[in-house]
N, CA, C and O atoms as a DFTB+ gen file, in Angstrom:
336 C
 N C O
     1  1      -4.120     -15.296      -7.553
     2  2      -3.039     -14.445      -8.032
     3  2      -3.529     -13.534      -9.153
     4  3      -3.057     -12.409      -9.319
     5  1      -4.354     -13.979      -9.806
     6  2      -4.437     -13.348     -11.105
     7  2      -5.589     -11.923     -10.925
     8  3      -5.457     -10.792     -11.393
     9  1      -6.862     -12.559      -9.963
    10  2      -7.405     -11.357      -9.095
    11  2      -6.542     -10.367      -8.667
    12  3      -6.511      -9.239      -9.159
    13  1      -5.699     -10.836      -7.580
    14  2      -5.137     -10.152      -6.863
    15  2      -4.450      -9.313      -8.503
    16  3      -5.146      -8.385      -8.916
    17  1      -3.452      -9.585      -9.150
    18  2      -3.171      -8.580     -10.080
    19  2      -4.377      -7.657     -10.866
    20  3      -4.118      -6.545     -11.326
    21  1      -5.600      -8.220     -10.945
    22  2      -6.149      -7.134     -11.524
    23  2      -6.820      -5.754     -10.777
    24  3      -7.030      -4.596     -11.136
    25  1      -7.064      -6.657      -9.356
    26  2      -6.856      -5.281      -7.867
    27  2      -5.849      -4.423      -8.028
    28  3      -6.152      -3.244      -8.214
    29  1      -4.326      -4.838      -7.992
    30  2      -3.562      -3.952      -8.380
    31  2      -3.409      -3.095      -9.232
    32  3      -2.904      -1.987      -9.053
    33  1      -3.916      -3.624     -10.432
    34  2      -4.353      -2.401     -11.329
    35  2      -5.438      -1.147     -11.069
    36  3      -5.505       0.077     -11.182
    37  1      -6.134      -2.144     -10.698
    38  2      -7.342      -0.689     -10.053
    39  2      -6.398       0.022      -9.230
    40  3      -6.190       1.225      -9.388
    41  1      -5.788      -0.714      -8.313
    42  2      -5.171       0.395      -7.038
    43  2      -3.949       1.434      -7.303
    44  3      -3.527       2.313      -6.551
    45  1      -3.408       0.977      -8.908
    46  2      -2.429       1.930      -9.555
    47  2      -3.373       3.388     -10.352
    48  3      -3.042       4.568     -10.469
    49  1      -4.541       2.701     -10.754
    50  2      -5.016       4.032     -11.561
    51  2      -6.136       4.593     -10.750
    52  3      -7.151       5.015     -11.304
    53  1      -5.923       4.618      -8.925
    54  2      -6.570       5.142      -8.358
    55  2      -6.433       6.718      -8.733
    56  3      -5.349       7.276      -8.905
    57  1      -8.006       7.494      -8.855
    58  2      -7.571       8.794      -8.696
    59  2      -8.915       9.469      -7.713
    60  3     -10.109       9.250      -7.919
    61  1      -8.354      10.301      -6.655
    62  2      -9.222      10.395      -5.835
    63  2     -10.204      11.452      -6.248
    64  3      -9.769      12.390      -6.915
    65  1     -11.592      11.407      -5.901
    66  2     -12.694      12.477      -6.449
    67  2     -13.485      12.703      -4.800
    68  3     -13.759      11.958      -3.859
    69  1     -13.654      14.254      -5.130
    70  2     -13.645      15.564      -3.907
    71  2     -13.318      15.042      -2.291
    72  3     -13.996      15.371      -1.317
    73  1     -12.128      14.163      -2.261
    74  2     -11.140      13.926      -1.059
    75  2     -10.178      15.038      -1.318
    76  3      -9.496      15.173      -2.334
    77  1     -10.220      16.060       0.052
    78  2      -9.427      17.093       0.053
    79  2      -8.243      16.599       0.917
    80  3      -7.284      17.340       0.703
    81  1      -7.909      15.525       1.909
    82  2      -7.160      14.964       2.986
    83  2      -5.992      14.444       2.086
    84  3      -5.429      15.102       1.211
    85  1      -5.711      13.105       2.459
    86  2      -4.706      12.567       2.323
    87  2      -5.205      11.468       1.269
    88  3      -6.032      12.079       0.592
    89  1      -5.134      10.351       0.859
    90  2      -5.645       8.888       0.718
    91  2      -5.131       8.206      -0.716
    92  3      -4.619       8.687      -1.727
    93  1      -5.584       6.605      -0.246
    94  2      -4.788       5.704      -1.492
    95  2      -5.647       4.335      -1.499
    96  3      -6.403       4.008      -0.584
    97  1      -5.484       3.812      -2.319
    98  2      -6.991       2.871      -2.587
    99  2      -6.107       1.612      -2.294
   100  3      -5.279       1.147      -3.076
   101  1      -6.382       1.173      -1.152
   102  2      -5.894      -0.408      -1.089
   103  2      -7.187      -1.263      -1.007
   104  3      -8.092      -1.169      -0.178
   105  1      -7.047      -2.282      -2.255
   106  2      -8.147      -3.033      -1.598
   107  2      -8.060      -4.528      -2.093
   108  3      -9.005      -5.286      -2.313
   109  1      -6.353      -4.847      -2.249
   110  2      -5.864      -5.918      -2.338
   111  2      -4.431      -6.396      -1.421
   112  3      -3.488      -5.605      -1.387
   113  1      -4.362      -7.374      -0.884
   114  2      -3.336      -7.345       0.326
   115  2      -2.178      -8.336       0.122
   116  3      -1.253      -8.427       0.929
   117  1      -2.296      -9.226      -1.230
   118  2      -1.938     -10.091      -0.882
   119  2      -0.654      -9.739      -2.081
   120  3      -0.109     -10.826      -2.268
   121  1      -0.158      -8.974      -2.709
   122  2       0.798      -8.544      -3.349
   123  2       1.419      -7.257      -3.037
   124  3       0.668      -6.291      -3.174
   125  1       2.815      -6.974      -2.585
   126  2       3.105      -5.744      -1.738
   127  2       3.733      -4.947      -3.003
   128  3       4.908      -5.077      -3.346
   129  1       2.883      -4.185      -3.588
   130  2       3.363      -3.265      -4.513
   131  2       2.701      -1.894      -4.417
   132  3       1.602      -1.789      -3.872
   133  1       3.344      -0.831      -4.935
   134  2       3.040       0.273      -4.518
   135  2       1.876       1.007      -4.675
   136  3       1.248       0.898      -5.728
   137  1       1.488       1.743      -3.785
   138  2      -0.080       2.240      -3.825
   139  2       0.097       3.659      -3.871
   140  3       0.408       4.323      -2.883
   141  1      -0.146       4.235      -5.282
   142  2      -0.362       5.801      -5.231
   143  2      -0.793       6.881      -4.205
   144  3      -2.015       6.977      -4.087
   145  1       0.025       7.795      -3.364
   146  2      -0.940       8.574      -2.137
   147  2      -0.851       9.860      -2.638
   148  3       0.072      10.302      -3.322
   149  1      -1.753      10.389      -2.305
   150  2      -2.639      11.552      -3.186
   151  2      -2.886      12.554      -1.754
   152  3      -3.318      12.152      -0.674
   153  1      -2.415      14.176      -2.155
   154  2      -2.883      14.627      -1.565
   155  2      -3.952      15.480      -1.935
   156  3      -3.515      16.369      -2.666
   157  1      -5.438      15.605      -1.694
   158  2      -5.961      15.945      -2.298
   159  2      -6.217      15.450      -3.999
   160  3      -6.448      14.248      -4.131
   161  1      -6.195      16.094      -4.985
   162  2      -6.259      15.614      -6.335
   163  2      -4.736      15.699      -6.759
   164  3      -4.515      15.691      -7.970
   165  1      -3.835      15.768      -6.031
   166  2      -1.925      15.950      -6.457
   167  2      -1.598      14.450      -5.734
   168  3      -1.953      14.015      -4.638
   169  1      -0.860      13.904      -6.693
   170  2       0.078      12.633      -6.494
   171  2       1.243      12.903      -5.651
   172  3       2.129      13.441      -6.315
   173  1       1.571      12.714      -4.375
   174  2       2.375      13.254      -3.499
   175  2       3.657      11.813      -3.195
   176  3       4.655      11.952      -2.488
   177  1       3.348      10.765      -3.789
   178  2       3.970       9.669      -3.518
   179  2       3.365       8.495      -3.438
   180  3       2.322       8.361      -4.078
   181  1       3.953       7.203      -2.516
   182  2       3.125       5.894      -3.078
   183  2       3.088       5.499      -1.252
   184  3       3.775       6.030      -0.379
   185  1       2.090       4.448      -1.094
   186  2       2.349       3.604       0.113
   187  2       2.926       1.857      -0.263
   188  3       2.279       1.075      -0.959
   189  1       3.924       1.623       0.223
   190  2       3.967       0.311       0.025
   191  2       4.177      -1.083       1.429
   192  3       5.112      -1.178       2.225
   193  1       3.080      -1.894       1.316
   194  2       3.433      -2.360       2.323
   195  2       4.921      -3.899       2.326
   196  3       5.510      -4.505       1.431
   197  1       4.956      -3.943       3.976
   198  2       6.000      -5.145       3.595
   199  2       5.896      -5.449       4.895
   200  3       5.475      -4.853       5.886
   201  1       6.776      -7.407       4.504
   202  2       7.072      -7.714       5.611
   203  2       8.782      -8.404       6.397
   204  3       9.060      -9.599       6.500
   205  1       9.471      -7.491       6.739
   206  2      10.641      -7.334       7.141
   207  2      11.310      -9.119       6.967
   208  3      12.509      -9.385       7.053
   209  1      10.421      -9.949       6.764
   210  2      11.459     -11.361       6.614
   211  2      10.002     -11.789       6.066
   212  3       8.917     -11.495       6.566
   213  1      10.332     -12.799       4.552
   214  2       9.605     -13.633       4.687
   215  2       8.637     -14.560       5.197
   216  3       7.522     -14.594       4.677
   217  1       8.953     -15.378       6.232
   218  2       8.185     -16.467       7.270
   219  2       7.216     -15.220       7.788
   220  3       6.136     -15.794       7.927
   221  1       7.028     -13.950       8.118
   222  2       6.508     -13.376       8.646
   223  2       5.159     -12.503       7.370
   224  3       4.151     -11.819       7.551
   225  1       5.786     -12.956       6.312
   226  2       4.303     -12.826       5.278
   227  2       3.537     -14.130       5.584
   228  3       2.318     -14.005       5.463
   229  1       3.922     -15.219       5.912
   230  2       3.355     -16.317       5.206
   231  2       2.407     -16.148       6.851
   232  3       1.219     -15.848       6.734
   233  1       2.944     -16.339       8.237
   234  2       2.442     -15.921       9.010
   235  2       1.104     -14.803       9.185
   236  3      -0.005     -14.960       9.695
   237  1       1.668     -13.761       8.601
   238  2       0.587     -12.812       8.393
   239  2      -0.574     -13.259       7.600
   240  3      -1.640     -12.665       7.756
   241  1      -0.458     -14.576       6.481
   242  2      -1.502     -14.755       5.326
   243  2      -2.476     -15.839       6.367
   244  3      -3.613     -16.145       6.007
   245  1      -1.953     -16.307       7.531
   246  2      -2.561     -16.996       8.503
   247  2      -3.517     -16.409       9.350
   248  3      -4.666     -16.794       9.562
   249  1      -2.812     -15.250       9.901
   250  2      -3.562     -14.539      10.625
   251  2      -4.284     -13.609      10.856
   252  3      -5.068     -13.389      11.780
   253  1      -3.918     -12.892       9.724
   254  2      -4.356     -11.280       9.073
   255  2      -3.227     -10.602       8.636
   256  3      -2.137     -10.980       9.065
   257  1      -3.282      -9.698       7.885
   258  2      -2.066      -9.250       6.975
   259  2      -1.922      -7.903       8.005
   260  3      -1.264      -6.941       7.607
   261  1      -2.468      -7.880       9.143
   262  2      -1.499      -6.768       9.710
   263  2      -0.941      -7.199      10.855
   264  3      -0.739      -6.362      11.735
   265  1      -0.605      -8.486      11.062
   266  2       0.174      -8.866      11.662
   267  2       1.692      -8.838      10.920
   268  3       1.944      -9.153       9.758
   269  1       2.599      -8.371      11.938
   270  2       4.042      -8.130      11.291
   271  2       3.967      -6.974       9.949
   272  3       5.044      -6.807       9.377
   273  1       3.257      -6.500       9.635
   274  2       3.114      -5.569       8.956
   275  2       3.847      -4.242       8.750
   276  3       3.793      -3.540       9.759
   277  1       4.509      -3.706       7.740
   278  2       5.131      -2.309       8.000
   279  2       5.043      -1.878       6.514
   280  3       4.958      -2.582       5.508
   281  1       5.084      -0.590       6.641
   282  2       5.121       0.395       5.628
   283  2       6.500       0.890       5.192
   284  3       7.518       1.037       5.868
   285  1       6.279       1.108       3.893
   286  2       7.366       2.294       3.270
   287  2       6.414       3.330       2.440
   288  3       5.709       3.106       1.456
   289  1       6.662       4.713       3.268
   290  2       5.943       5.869       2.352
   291  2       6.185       6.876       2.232
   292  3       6.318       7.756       3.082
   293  1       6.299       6.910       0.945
   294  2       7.490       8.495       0.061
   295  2       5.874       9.207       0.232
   296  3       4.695       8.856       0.258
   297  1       6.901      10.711       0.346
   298  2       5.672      11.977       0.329
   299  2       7.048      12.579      -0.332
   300  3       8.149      12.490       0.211
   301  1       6.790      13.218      -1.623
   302  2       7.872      14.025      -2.167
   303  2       9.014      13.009      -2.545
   304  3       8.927      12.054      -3.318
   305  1      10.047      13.410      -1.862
   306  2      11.634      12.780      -2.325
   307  2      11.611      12.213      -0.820
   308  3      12.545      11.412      -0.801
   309  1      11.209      12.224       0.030
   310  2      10.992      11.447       1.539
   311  2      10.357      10.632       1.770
   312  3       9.145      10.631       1.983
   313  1      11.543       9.287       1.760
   314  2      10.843       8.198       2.439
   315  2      11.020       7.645       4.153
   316  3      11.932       7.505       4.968
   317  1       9.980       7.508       4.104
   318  2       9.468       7.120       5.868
   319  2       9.271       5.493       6.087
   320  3       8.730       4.818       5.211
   321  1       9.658       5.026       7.086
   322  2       9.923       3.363       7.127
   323  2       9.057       3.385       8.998
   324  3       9.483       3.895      10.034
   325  1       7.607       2.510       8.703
   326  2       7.143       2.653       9.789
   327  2       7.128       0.935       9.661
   328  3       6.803       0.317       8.648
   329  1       7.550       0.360      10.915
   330  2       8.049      -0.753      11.336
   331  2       6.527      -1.307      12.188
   332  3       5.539      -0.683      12.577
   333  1       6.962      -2.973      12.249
   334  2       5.668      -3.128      12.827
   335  2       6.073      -3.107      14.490
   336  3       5.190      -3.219      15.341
């Protein structure tokens, strides 16, 4: 747990260098909190992942975390809900 929170910190003060695309630094899975997405060097919104019921995290920590897996991701004032 305590790893995993200090990943999250890295993955909050991600800032991307000469990525002109899209991108967001995940490189911790096991806490679903929000991940800064960057377009280019502009902060355009966050990615956050989730899993629609409980039993289906604990499942996922079994099998791989993209099982049952889904997103929530603001670009602007628009949020998008991609389901697993």
């Amino acid at each position: 747990f305590l790893i995993s929170q200090r990943l999250a910190a890295k993955e909050r003060s991600y800032q991307p260098k000469n990525i002109d695309g899209w991108s967001f630094y995940n490189i911790q899975k096991s806490l679903m909190n929000q991940k800064p997405l960057f377009k280019g060097e502009e902060l355009r919104g966050y990615v956050k992942r989730y899993f629609p019921q409980k039993w289906q995290y604990f499942i996922g920590d079994i099998f791989g975390f993209n099982w049952y897996l889904s997103l929530e991701i603001q670009i602007n004032k628009d949020i998008y809900d991609v389901q697993w």
